[in-house]
N, C-alpha and C positions, 0 to 999 in steps of 0.2 A: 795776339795769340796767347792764351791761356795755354798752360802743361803741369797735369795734376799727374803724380803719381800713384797706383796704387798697386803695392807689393812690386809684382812683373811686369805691369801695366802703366804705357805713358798714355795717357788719355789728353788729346791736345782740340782746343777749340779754336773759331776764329777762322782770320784768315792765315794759313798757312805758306810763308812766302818769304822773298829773300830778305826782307828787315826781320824774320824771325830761327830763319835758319840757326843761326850760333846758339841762339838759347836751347833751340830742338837737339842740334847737335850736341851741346854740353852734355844735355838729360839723358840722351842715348849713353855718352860713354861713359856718364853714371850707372847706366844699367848695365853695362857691360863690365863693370870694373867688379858686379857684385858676384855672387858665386849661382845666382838663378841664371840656368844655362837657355830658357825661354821666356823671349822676350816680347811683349805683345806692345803695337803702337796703335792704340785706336782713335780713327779717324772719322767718327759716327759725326760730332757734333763741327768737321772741319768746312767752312763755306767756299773758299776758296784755295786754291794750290796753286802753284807754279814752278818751272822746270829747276831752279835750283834745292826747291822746296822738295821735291821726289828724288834729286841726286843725293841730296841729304839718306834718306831713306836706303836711297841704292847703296849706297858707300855704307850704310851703317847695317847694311845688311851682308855686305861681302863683309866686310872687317868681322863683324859674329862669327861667323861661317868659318874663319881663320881662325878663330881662341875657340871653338867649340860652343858658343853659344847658336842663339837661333832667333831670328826676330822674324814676326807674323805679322801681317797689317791688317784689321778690323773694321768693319765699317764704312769700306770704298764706298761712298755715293759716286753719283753719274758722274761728277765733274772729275774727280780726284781720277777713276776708271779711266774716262775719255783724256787725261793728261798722259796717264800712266800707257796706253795703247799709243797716242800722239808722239810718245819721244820715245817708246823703243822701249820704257824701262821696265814696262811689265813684267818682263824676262828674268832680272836681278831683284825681285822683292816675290815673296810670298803672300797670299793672301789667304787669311783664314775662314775654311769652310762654312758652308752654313749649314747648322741642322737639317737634317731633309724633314 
């Protein structure tokens, strides 16, 4: 797992998943700790996900929510989607729109 930041933007590669959760985790309450109240996690280049990998997400998106920030997810491919529908967690994360 790669996690590039750029400004408001954690841009993560790879596979996405529970040996990489902690680092994900760290980067997020890096971005929450800064004073950008939107926080974008893009998932364009991610190949793989799994359930602890999206509760990361989940939880770092209630915890925003609580200090006034805001985190968007970017980039859902099919698999990340069909994960996110699978465990229910669609519900607690945000995804951002696409241009029409």
């Amino acid at each position: 797992m790669d996690i590039v930041t750029e400004g408001p933007t954690l841009v993560l590669s790879g596979n996405f998943n529970g040996r990489s959760t902690s680092e994900v985790r760290s980067a997020l309450r890096r971005q929450l700790a800064t004073p950008e109240h939107k926080i974008v996690v893009d998932l364009t280049e991610v190949e793989l996900v799994d359930v602890p990998a999206l509760r990361v997400l989940a939880f770092a998106s209630h915890e925003a929510s609580r200090t006034g920030h805001h985190v968007t997810l970017r980039g859902c491919g099919p698999a990340v989607l069909r994960m996110l529908h699978l465990t229910r967690l669609m519900r607690f994360v945000e995804l951002e729109q696409k241009a029409a």
